[in-house]
C-alpha positions in Angstrom: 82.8 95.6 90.2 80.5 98.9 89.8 81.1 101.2 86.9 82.7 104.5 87.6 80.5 107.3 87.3 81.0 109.9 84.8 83.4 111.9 86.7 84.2 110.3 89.7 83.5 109.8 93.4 83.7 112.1 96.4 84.3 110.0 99.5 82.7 111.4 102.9 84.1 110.8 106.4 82.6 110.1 109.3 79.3 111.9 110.2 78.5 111.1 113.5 75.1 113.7 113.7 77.4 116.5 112.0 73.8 117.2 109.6 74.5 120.8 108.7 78.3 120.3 108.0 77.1 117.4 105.7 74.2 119.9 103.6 77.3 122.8 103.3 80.3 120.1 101.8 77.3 118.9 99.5 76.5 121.9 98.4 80.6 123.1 97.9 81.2 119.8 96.2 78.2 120.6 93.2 75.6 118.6 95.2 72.2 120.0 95.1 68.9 118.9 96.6 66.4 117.9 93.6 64.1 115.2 93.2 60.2 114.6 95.3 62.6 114.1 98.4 64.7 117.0 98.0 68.1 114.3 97.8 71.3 115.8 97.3 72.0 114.9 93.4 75.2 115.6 91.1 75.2 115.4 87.7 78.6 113.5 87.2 79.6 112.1 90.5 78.4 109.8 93.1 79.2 110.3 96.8 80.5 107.4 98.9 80.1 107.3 102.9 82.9 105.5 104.5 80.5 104.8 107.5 79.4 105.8 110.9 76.6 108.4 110.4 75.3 108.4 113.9 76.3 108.6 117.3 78.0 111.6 119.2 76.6 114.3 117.4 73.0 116.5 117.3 71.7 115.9 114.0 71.7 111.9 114.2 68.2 111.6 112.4 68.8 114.5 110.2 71.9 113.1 109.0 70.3 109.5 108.0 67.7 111.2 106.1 70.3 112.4 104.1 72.4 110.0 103.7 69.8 107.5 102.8 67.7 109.4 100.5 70.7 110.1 98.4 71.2 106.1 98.7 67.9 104.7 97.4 68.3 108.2 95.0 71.7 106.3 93.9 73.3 109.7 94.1 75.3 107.2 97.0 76.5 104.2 98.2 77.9 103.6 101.5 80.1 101.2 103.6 78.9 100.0 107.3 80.5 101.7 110.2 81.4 100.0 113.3 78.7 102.4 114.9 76.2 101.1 113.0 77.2 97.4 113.5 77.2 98.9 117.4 73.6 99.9 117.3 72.6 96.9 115.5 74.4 94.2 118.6 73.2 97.0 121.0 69.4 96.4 119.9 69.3 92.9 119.4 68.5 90.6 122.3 70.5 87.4 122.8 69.0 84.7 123.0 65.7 86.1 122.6 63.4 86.8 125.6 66.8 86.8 127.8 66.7 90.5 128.7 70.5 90.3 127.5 71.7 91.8 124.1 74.6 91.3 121.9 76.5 94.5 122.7 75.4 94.9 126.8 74.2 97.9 127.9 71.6 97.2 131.0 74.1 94.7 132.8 75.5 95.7 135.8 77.6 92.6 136.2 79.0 93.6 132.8 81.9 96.0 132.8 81.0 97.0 129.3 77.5 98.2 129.9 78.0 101.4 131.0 80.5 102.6 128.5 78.3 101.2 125.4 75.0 102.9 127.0 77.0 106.2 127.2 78.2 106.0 123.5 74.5 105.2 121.9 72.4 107.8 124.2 72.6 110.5 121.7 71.1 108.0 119.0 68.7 106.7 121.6 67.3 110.1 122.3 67.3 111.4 118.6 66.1 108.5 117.0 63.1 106.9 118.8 59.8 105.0 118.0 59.5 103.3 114.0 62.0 105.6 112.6 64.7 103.8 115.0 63.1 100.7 114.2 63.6 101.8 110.6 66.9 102.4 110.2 68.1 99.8 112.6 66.5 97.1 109.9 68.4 99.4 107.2 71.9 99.4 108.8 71.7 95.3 108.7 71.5 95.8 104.9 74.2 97.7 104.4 77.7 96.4 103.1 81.2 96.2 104.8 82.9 97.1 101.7 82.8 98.6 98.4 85.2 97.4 95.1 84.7 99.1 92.5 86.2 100.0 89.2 89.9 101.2 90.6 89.1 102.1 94.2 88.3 100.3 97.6 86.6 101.8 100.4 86.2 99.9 103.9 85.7 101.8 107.3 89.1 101.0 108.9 91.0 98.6 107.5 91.3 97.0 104.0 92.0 93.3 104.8 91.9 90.7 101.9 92.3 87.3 104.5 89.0 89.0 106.5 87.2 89.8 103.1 87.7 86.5 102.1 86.6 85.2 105.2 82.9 87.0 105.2 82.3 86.2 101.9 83.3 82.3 102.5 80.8 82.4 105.4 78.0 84.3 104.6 78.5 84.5 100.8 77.6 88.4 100.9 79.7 92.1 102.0 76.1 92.6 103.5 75.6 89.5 106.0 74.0 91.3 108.7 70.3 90.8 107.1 70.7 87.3 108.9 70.6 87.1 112.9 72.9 84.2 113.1 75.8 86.0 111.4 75.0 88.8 113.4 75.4 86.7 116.6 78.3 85.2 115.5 80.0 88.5 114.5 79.2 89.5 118.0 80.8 86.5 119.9 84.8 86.8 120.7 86.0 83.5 119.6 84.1 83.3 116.4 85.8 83.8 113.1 83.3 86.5 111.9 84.4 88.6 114.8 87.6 89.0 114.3 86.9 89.5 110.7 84.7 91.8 111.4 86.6 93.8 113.9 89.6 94.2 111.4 87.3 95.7 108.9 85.0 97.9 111.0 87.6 98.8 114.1 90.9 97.4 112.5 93.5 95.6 114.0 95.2 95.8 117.3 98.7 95.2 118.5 99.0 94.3 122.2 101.4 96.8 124.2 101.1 94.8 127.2 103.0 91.7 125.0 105.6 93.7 124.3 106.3 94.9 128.0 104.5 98.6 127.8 102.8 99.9 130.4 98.6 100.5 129.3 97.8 103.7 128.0 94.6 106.0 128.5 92.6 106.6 125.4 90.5 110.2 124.3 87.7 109.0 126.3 90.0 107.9 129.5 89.5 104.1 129.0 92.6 102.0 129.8 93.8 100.1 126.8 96.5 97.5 126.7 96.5 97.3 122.8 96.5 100.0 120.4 95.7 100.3 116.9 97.9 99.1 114.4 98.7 101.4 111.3 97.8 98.8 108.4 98.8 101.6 106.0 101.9 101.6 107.0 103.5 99.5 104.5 107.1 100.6 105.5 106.3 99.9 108.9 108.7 97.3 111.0 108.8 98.1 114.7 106.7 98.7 117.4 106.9 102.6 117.4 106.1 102.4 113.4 103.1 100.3 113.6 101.2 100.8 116.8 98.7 104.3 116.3 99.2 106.2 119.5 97.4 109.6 119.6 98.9 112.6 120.7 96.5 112.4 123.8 96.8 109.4 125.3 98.4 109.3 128.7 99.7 107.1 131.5 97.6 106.1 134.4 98.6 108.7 136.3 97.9 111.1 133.4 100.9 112.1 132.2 101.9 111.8 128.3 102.2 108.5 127.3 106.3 108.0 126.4 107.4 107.0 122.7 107.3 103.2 122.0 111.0 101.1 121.4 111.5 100.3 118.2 110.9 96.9 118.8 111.0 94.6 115.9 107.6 92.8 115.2 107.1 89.0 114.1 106.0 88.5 110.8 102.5 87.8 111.4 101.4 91.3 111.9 102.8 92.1 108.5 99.7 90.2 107.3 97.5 93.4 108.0 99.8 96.2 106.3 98.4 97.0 102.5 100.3 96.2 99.8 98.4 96.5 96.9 98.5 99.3 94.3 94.6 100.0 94.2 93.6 103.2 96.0 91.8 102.7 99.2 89.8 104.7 102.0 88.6 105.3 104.7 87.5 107.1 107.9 87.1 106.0 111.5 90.9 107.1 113.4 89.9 110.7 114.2 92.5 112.6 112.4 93.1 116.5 113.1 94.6 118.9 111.3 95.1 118.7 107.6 96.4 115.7 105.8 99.4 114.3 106.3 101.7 112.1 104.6 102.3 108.5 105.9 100.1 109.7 109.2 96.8 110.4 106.9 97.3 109.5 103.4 99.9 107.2 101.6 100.5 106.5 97.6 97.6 104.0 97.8 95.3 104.7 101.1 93.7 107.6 102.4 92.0 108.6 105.3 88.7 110.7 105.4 88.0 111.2 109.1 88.6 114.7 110.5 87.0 114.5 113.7 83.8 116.6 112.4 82.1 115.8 115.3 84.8 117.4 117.9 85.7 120.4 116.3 87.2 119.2 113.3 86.2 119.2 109.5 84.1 117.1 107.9 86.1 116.1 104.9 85.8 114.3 101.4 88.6 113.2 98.7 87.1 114.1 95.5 88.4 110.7 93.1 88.2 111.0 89.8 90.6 107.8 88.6 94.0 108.7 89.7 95.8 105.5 90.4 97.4 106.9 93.5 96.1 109.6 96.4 96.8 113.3 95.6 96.7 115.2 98.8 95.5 118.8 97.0 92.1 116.5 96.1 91.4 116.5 99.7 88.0 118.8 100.2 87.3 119.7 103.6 84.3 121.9 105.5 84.7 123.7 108.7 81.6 123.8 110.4 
């Protein structure tokens, strides 16, 4: 456990390259750039990331320099992104002198390539040479989760059995400083996989099990699963669990239909928070403004507003409330 700040925390969703929308919610929020590296500093609070800074966007290296100067400033702390794990797998060949990497990317026998070279080109063409290099050996440092003095902040999915897990294994909410928990976070079959795909990507329910057609995603990638809404502690079926955007569509590009309301075995109840300790979090590319049970619940909250597609880059400014109040919701239209 940290201590709380004098005043509070104000947790920032994702960034993905959104630099200028970052310096103008600083700068609403009391942030202001002081110091020999000009790092965004508040006198009372503390900003936390919730994760994936890069990717997408057209400020990539612009937005790390923030980010991380307030960090080493400790005007921050910040949680790892499943971009960031991304980039790390997507850089680091496997087994070395191979010409194969962890996440592929130059494989055309590998359905995958393609898809993961298309979502890292921005970052490969804004951040090149030894500042890459640089902040690819900084993103292995950073944590999968905070818990701090009354509040929990993960990048998609608060689970206590994955948690558990990671620290059991590698003794550490930072373990990607060593390759071998890197390489076994990267391999499907491995414990530290799933663990770390529940906390960076959250769970998935399979649609496909429960006799649904596959759906196409924002992107237009088939998917059999879908995410399943681990804040949803009321949640029983099918319909109530499994996070279907208002985009998706059928192969043949029509709306995807509701979902049954199927009732679900017991195991996925495993995922869904129960605990009375606020949490949050970014990485489901919410619209709009916040909504209840969609967006925030008594004791979760998420921060991602889609700043990168037209949306606003949003914080929650905490300041020890035991449960989420919607009106501390601070958002920035770029």
């Amino acid at each position: 456990m940290k201590e709380l700040t004098a005043d509070g925390y104000d947790i920032i969703g994702d960034i993905h390259g959104c630099a200028d929308q970052l310096e103008e919610l600083l700068l609403a929020l009391g942030y202001q750039p002081v110091g020999a590296n000009g790092e965004y500093r508040h006198t009372r609070r503390q900003v936390l990331f919730v994760g994936d800074l890069i990717d997408r966007g057209g400020q990539q290296l612009r937005a790390l320099q923030l980010a991380k100067a307030m960090i080493d400033a400790g005007s921050a702390q910040i949680v790892m992104g499943n971009h960031e794990f991304n980039a790390l797998a997507y850089h680091t060949e496997w087994p070395a002198g191979s010409g194969k990497y962890l996440r592929p990317h130059d494989d055309p026998s590998d359905e995958r390539s393609e898809k993961n070279a298309q979502q890292h080109e921005a970052f490969l063409e804004q951040v090149t040479g030894g500042e890459r290099r640089h902040y690819l050996e900084w993103f292995a440092t950073l944590p999968l989760w905070l818990d701090l003095d009354g509040l929990r902040v993960v990048h998609a999915c608060w689970h206590p059995q994955s948690i558990a897990m990671i620290e059991r294994e590698c003794g550490s909410s930072a373990p990607f400083g060593t390759l071998p928990h890197l390489v076994a976070a990267s391999t499907k079959g491995h414990p530290l996989f799933d663990a770390v795909e529940t906390l960076l990507k959250g769970p998935e329910i399979s649609l496909v099990e429960h006799g649904q057609a596959p759906y196409h995603d924002k992107d237009g990638h088939p998917r059999g699963s879908a995410r399943l809404q681990w804040w949803n502690s009321a949640g029983r079926t099918l319909r109530d669990l499994a996070e279907m955007g208002g985009n998706f569509t059928t192969a043949d590009k029509k709306p995807y239909p509701p979902l049954p309301e199927l009732e679900l075995p017991e195991g996925r109840q495993s995922y869904v928070y129960s605990d009375q300790v606020p949490v949050f979090y970014g990485h489901y590319w919410r619209s709009d403004s916040p909504e209840r049970g969609h967006d925030w619940t008594d004791y979760t909250a998420c921060v991602d507003f889609s700043a990168v597609k037209g949306g606003a880059l949003t914080a929650y400014r905490w300041s020890g409330e035991k449960t989420i109040r919607p009106e501390n919701y601070f958002r920035c239209r770029g």
